[in-house]
C-alpha positions in Angstrom: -30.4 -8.7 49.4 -28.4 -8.1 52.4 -25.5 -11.3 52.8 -26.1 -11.7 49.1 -22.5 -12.3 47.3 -23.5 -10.7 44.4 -23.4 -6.9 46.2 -19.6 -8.0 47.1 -18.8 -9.3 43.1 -20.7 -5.8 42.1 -18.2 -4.2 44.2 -15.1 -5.5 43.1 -16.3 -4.9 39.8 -16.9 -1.5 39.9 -13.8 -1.0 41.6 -11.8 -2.4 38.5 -14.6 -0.6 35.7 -13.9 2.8 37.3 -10.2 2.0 35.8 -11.5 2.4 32.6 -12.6 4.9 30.5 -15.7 3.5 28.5 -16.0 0.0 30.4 -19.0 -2.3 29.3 -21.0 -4.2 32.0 -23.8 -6.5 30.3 -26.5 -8.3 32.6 -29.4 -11.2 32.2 -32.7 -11.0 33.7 -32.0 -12.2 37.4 -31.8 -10.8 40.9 -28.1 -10.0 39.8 -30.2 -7.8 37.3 -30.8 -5.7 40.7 -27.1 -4.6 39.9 -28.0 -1.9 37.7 -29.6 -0.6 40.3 -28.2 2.1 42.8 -26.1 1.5 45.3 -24.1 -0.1 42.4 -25.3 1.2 39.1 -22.8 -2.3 37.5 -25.1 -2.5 34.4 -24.8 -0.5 31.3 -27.1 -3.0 29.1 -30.0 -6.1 30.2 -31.6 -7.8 27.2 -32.8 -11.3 27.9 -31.6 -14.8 29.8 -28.2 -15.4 28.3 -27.6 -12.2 26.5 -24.9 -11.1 28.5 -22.2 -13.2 26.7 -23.2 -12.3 23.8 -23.2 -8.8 24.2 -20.0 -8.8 26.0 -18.9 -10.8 22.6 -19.9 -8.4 20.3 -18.7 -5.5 22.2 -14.9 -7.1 22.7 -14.9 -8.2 18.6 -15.9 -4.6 18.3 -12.7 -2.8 20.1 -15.1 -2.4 22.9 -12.3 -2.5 26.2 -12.6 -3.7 28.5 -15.9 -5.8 28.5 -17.7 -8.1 31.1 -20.5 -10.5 31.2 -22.5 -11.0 34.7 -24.7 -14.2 34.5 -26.4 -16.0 36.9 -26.1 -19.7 37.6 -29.7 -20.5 36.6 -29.7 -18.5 33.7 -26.1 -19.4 32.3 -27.3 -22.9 32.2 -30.7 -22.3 30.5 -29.2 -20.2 27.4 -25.5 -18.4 28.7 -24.0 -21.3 28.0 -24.6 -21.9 23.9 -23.2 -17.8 24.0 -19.9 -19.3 26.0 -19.6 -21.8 23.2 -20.0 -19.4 20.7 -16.7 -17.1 22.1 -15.0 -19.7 22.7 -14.9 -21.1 19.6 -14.7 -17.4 17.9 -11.4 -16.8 19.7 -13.5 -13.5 21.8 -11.9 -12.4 24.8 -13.6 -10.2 28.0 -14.5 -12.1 31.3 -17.8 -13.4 32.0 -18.7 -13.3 35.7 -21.0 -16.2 36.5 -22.9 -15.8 39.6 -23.2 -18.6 41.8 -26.0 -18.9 44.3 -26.8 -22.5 44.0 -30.8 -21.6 43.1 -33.0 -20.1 40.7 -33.5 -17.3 43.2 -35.7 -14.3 41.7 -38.3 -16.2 40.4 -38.7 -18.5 43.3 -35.3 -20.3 44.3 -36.3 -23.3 42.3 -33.7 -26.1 41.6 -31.9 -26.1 38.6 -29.1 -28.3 36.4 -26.0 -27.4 39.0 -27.7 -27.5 42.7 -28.3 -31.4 42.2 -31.4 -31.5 42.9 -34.7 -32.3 40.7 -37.6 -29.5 40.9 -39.5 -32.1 43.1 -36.0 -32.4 45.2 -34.7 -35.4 45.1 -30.9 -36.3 44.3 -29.8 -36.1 40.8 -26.5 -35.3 39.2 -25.2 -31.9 39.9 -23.5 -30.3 36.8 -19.9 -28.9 37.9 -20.0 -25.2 36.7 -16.3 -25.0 36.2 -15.9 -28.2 34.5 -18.4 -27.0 31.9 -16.3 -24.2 31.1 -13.3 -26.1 30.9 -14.9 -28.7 28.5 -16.0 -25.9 25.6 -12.3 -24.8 25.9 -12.3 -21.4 28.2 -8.9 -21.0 28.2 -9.0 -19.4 32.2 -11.9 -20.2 34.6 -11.5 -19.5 38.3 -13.5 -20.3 41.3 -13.5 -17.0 43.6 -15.5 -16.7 47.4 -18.0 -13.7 46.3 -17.3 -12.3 49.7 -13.7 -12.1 49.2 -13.5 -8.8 47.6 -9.8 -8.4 47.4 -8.9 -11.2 45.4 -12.0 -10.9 43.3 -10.9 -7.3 42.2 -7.1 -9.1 41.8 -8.6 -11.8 39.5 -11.3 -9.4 37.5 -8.4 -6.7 37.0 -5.8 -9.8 35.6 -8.8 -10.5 33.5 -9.2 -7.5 32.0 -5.4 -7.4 31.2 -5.8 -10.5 29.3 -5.6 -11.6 25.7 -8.2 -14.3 26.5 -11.3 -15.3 27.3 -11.9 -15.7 31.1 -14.3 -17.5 33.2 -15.1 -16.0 37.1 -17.5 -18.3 38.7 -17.9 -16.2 42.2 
């Protein structure tokens, strides 16, 4: 959508992929999943909520280089985040891209474990995205503005470069 963070993040992205010769971009069902779409073309692979991880696992462990995960914010807390776990504690590296639009937005911008807010919208406790990641052990996790291109492509590139797992919450 038009004003929608994610078609800044997908830009950046490709920006540092086109580096590469063989880069791997894995997806999740979401509106991010509108990625693999043209103008952007982003996603080389979209199995199921919380597949990306893995698939960006499995692809790293594999020589695959360099490899990304783009997640939403809904759909990394429903099943992305057992997968985070999981390369975390199997030493993987690659950088997972969580996208952060405070909602459940293709299915109906429902509520969800992070916007602190029940389904029926009343206060609750609002899960801290980053603070999750740093409590399974993600050795990097960064908060970027999606709409700040330039130091999104910075960060994603430094990523890429790295010998370690990384966390982008944009």
């Amino acid at each position: 959508c038009q004003g929608c963070g994610h078609r800044d993040m997908y830009k950046a992205l490709n920006e540092v992929a086109a580096e590469y010769e063989n880069p791997r971009i894995f997806g999740d069902i979401g509106c991010y999943t509108l990625g693999a779409l043209p103008p952007f073309q982003a996603l080389h692979a979209c199995v199921e909520m919380g597949a990306s991880i893995t698939m960006a696992k499995g692809a790293s462990d594999a020589g695959q280089f360099p490899a990304f995960a783009v997640i939403g914010d809904s759909t990394f807390l429903h099943t992305g985040i057992n997968s985070l776990i999981n390369s975390v504690c199997n030493k993987s590296t690659g950088t997972v891209i969580i996208l952060d639009n405070r909602t459940t937005g293709m299915t109906g911008h429902q509520e969800h474990s992070a916007t602190g807010k029940t389904l029926k919208g009343d206060d609750t406790y609002a899960i801290n995205l980053k603070d999750l990641c740093v409590a399974v052990g993600v050795p990097v996790v960064l908060e970027i503005d999606a709409f700040d291109v330039e130091t999104l492509e910075k960060e994603i590139k430094k990523s890429v470069n790295g010998d370690v797992l990384t966390v982008i919450i944009a």
